[in-house]
C-alpha positions as CSV (number, residue, x, y, z in Angstrom):
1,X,114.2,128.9,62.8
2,X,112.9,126.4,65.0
3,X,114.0,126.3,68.6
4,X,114.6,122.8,69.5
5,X,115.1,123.0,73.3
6,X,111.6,125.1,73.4
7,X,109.6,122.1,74.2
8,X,112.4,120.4,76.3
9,X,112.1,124.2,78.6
10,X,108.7,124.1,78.3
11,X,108.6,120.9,79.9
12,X,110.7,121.4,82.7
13,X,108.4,124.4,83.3
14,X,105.4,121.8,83.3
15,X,107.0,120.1,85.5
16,X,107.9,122.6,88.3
17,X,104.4,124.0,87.9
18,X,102.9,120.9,89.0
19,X,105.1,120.7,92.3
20,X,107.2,118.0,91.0
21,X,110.9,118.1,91.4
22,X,113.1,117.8,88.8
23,X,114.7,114.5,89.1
24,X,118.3,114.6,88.7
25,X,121.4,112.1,90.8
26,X,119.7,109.5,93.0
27,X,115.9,109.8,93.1
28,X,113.5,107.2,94.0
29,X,110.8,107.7,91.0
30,X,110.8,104.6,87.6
31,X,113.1,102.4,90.3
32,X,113.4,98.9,88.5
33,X,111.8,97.2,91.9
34,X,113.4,93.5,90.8
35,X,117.0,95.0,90.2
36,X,116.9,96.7,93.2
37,X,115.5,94.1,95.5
38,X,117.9,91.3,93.8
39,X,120.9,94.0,94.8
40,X,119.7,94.3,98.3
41,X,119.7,90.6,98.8
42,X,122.6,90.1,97.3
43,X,124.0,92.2,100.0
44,X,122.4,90.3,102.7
45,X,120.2,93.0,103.3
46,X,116.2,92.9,103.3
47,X,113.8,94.9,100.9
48,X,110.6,95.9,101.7
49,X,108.2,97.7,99.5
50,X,105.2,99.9,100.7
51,X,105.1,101.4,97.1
52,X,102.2,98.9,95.7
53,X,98.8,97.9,95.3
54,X,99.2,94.2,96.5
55,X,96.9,94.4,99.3
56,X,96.2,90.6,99.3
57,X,99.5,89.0,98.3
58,X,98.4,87.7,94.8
59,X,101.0,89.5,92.6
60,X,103.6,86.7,92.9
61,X,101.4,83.9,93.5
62,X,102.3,80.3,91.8
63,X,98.7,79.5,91.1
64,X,98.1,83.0,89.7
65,X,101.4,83.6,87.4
66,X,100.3,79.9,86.3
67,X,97.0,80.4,85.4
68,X,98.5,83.6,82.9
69,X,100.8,81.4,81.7
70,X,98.4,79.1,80.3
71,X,96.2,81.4,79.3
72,X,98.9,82.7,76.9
73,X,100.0,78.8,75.5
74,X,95.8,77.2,75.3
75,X,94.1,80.5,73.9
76,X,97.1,83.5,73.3
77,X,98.7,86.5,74.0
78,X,96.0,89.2,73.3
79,X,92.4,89.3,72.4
80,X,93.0,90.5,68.8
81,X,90.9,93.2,68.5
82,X,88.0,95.2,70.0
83,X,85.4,92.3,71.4
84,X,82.6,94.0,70.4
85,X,83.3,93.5,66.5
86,X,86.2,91.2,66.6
87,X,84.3,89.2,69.3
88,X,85.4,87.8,72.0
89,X,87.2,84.7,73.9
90,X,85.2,82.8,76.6
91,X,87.4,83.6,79.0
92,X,86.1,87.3,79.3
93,X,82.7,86.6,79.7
94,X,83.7,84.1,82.6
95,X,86.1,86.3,84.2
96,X,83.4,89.4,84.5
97,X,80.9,86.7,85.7
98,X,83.0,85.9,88.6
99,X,83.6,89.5,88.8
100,X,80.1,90.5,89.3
101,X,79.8,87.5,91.8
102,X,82.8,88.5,93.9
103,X,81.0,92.1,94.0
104,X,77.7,90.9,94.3
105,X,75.9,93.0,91.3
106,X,74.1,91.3,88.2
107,X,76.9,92.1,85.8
108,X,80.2,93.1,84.7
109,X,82.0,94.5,81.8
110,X,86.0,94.9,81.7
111,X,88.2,97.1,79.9
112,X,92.0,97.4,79.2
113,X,92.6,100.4,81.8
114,X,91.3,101.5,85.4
115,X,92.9,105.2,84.8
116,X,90.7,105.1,81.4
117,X,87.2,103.2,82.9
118,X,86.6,106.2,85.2
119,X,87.6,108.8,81.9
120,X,85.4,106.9,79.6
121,X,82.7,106.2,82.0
122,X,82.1,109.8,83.2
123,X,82.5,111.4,79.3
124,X,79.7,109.0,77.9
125,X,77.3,108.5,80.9
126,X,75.4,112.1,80.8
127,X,74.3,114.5,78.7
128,X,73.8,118.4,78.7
129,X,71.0,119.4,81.4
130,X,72.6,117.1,83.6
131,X,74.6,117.5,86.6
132,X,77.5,115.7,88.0
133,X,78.5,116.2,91.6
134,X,81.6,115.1,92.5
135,X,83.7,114.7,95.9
136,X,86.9,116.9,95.6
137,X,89.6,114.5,96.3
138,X,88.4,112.0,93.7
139,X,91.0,110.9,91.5
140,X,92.5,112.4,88.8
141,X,90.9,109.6,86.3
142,X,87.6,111.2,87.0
143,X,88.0,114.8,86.8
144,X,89.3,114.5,83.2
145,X,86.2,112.1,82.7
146,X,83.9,115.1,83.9
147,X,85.7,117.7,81.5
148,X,84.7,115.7,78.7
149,X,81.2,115.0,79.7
150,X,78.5,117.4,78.1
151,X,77.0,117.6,81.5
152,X,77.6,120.8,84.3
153,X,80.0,119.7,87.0
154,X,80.6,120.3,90.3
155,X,82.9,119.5,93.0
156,X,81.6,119.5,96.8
157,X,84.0,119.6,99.8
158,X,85.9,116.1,100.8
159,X,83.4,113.7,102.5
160,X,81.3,116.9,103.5
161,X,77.5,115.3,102.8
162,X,76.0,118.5,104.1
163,X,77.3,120.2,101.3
164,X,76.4,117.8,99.0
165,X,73.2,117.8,100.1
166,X,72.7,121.8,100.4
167,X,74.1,121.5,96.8
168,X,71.2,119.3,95.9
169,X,68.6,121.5,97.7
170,X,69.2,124.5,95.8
171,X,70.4,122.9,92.7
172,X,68.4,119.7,91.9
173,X,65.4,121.2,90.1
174,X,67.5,122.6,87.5
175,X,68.7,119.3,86.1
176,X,67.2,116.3,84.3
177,X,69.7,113.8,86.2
178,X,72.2,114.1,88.5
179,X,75.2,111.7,89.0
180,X,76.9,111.8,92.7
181,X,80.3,110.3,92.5
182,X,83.4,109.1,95.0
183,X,85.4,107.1,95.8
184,X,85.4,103.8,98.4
185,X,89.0,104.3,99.6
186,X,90.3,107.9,99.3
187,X,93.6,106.6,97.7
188,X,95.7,109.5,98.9
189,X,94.5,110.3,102.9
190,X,93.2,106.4,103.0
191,X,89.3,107.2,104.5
192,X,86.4,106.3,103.4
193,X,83.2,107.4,102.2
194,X,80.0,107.5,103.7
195,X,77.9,105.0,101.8
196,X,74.6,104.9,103.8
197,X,73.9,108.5,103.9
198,X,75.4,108.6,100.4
199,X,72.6,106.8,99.4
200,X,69.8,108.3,102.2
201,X,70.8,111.2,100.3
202,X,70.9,110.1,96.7
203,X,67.1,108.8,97.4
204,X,65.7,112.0,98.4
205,X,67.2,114.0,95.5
206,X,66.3,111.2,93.0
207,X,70.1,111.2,92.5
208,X,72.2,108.3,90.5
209,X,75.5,107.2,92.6
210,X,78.8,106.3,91.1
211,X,81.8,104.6,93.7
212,X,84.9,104.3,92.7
213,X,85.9,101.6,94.6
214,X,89.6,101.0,93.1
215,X,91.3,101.3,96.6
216,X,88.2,99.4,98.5
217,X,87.9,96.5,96.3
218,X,89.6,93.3,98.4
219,X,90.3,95.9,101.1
220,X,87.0,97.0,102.6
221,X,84.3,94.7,104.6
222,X,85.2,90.9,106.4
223,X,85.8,89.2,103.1
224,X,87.2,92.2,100.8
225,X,84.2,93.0,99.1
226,X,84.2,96.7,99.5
227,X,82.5,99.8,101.0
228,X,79.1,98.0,100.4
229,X,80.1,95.0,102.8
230,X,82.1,97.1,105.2
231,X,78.3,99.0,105.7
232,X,76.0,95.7,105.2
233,X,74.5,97.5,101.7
234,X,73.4,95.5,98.4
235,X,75.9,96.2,96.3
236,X,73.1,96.8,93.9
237,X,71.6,99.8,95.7
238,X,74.8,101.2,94.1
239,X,74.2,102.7,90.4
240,X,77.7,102.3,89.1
241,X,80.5,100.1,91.1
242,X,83.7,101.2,89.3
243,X,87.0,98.9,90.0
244,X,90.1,97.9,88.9
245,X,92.2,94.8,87.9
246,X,95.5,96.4,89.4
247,X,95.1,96.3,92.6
248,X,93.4,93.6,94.6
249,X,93.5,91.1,91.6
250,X,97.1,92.4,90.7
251,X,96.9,92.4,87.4
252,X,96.1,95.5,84.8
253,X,92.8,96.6,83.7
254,X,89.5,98.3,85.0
255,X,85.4,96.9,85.5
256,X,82.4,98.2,85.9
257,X,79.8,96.5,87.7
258,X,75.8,97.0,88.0
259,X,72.6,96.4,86.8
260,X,72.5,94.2,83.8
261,X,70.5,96.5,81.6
262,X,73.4,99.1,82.4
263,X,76.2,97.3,81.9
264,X,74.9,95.9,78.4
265,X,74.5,99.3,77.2
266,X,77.8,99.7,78.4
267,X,78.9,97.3,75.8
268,X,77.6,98.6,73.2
269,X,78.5,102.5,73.4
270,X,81.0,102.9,76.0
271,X,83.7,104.3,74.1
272,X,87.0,102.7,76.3
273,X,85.0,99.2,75.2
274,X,83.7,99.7,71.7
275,X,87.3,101.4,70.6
276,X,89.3,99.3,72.5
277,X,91.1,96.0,72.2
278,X,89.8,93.6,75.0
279,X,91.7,92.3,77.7
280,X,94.6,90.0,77.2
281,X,93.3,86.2,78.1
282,X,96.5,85.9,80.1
283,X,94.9,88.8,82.4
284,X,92.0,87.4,82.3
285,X,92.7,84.1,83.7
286,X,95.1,85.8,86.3
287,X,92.5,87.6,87.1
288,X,90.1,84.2,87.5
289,X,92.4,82.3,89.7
290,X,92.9,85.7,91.9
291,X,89.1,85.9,92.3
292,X,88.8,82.4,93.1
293,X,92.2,82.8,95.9
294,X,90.5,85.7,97.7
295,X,87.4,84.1,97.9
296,X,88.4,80.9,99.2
297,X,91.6,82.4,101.4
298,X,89.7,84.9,103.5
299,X,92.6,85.2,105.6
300,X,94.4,87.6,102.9
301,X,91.6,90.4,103.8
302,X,92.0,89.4,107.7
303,X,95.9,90.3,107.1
304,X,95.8,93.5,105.2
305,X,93.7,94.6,107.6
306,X,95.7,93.7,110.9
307,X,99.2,95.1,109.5
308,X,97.1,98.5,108.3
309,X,95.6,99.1,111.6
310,X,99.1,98.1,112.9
311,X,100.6,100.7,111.2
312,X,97.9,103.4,111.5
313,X,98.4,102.8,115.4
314,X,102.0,102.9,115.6
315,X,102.8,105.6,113.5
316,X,100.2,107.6,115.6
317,X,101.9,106.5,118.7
318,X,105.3,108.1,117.1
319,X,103.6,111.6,116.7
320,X,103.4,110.9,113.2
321,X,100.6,112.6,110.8
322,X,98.4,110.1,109.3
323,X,95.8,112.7,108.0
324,X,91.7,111.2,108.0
325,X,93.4,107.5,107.4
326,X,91.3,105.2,108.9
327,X,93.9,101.9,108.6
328,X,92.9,100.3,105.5
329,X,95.4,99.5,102.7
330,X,96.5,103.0,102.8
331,X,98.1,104.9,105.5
332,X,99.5,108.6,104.3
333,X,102.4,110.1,106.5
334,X,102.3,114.0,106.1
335,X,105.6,115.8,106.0
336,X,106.8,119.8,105.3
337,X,107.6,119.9,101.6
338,X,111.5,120.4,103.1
339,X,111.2,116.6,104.7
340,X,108.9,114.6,102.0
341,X,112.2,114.0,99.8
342,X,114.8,113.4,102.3
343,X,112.9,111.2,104.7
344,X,111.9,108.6,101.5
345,X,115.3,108.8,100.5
346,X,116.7,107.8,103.5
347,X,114.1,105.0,104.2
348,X,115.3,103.8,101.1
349,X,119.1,103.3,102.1
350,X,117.4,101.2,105.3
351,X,115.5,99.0,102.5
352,X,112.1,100.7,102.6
353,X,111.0,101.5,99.2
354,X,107.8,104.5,99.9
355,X,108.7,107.1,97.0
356,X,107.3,110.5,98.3
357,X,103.8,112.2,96.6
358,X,104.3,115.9,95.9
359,X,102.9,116.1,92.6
360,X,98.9,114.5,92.9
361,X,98.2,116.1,96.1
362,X,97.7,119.6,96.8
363,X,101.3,121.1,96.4
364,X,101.2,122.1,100.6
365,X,100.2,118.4,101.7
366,X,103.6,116.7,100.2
367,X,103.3,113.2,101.6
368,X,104.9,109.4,102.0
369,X,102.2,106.8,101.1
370,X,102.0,103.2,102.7
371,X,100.3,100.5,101.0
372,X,99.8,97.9,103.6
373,X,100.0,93.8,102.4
374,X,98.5,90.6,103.3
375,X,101.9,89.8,102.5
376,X,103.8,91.8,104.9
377,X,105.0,90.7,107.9
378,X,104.2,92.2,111.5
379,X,108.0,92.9,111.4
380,X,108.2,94.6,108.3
381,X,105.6,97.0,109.7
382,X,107.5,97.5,113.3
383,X,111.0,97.5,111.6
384,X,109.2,100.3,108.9
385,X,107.8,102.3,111.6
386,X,110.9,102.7,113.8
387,X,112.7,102.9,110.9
388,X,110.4,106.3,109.8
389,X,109.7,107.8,113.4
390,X,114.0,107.6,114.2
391,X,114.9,109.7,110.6
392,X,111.6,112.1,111.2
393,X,113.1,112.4,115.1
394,X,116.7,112.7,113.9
395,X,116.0,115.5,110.9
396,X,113.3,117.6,113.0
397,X,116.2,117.3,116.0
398,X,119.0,118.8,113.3
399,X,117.2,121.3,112.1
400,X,115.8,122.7,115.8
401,X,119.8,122.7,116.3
402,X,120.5,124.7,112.9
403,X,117.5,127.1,113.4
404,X,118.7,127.8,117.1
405,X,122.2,128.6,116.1
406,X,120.9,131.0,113.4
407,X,118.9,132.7,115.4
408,X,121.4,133.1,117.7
409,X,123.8,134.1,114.8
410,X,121.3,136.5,113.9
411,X,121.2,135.2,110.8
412,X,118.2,134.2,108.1
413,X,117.0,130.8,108.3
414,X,117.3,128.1,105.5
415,X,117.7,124.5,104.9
416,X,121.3,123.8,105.6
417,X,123.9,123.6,103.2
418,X,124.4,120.9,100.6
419,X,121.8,119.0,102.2
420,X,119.2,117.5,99.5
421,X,115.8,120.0,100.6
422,X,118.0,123.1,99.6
423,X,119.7,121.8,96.7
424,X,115.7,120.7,95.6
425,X,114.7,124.6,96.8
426,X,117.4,126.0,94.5
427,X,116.2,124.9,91.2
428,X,112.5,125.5,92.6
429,X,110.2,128.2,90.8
430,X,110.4,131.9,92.7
């Protein structure tokens, strides 16, 4: 007979396994961001959210949500089927054009996902007797790209270029082509890759070079243009500039930008293009208006920038562990795994919203990730900050307390009692 809570078990082991919690009472993860916030203010109380990708303010801008909205009433709601044999609305072609410009590379081609650009991209590009070498933190989207790819694959040490390049010394000869590949933004510790040696060394090894630029996109260099203005490069010395519509252009969707030759074959055979339904016009044109705002409101970058380095700063004058972070968009704080959950919890009661990450990261670097906002004010960033460094202080002074008494007591030491960390350690796997 079939055992119907055998998948629900297996899930829950799934779950454990991959250092995630399980979620039941109040948790922080799926939070409906508008209910909440409306509930906040509705209690006189201010909301602040460090949980998302809005580095330049665009998300609830009136000429953006506008341009959508017109989108949808002059042309429609979706593109109707995959462009390449359904064919396509102007729009697209306009909106990559702009795209490519606001990169600075001859061309660009869209698709309906970032998370499924990188997968798509990196299962089609090579072949077998080719090599891709990839930085070990590089996001998820990628690695599942490379295990479908019929080329070897290997993974060098975080932002270590000797390695890569003593991987390339004693490997190169063996391969027809080889494909380097990281990321602009590290979206989890919040540095950056090395893009001049990156390509010093991608030269010498007659090497092709893929940056994901997801995180560095509208982040990165004076007027948000990435790693390759943050270093002075040609953004066309880059093979492939991968990017995505859901961060800086706060929207949905992913890009790739390069040569025009590449990106047409692109069109053609790129699976996540050819199989896919195009981009919803409404997007699109959000997308448009977004591109146009960040060009002509350089200010947004200028922002971003000031409230990351803000935060970077004072969270490092707290004592607090912001990893390689270099105070751009992203700024991780690093906790035990006994603090990750309780901290975010409590920042959330103050009206921070900054859900902890213990599942993408390595299960001993449990973290709270800040995404830092054109749109936030210097306040919100001082008011976050003392908010953080008093709980960390408060907690780390409680438990000092509870760890002297047991040892006095003579006694094992544990979290305490009831509190949320051991009622989370109870149902964790032995």
């Amino acid at each position: 007979m079939h055992n119907s809570g055998e998948s629900s078990d297996y899930a829950k082991r799934r779950m454990q396994l991959a250092g995630i919690p399980e979620v039941v009472g109040e948790h922080l993860y799926l939070k409906p961001l508008d209910l909440v916030k409306a509930q906040f203010e509705a209690e006189g109380r201010r909301f602040t959210s460090f949980a998302n990708y809005d580095y330049l303010g665009l998300a609830e801008h009136p000429r953006v949500k506008r341009a959508a909205c017109d989108a949808v009433m002059s042309i429609g709601i979706g593109a109707g089927a995959s462009r390449l044999v359904g064919g396509e609305r102007s729009i697209h072609s306009e909106m990559e054009r702009d795209l490519a410009a606001f990169v600075g590379t001859e061309d660009a081609v869209s698709l309906v996902s970032g998370y499924g650009t990188n997968v798509s991209v990196l299962g089609h590009l090579l072949t077998k007797h080719d090599l891709i070498l990839a930085d070990e933190l590089c996001h998820n989207s990628i690695f599942v790209g490379t295990e479908i790819s019929r080329a070897s694959v290997r993974k060098f040490t975080h932002n270590d270029l000797d390695a890569l390049e003593a991987a390339l010394a004693e490997c190169r000869k063996e391969f027809d082509r080889v494909l380097i590949v990281v990321e602009g933004l590290y979206s989890m510790d919040g540095d950056i890759a090395n893009l001049p040696r990156l390509i010093e060394i991608r030269d010498r090894y007659n090497a092709w070079l893929m940056v994901d630029e997801a995180h560095s996109i509208g982040v990165l260099g004076a007027t948000g243009r990435g790693l390759t203005e943050h270093f002075g490069v040609d953004p066309n010395e880059v093979d492939l500039i991968i990017g995505t519509l859901s961060k800086a252009f706060a929207t949905c969707g992913g890009f790739i930008c390069g040569r025009k030759p590449v990106i047409n074959w692109m069109r053609y055979t790129l699976p996540a293009f050819v199989y896919s339904v195009g981009i919803s016009p409404a997007i699109a044109a959000a997308v448009q208006k977004a591109i146009e705002i960040a060009g002509a409101e350089p200010w947004r970058v200028a922002a971003m920038q000031a409230n990351s380095r803000l935060f970077l700063a004072q969270a490092k004058a707290r004592g607090l562990d912001t990893g390689p972070a270099v105070g751009a968009g992203v700024v991780p704080v690093m906790f035990s795994i006994q603090e990750c959950m309780d901290v975010a919890m409590e920042m959330f009661r103050r009206g921070f919203y900054v859900p902890p990450i213990p599942g993408a990261v390595a299960m001993n670097k449990p973290r709270l990730r800040f995404f830092l906002s054109a749109t936030h004010k210097r306040e919100d960033v001082l008011r976050a900050i003392d908010a953080l460094a008093e709980i960390v202080a408060g907690k780390r002074s409680a438990q000092r307390n509870y760890s002297s008494q047991a040892w006095s007591a003579g006694v094992g030491i544990s979290a305490p009692a009831g509190s949320e960390v051991a009622a989370q350690a109870a149902r964790a796997p032995q």
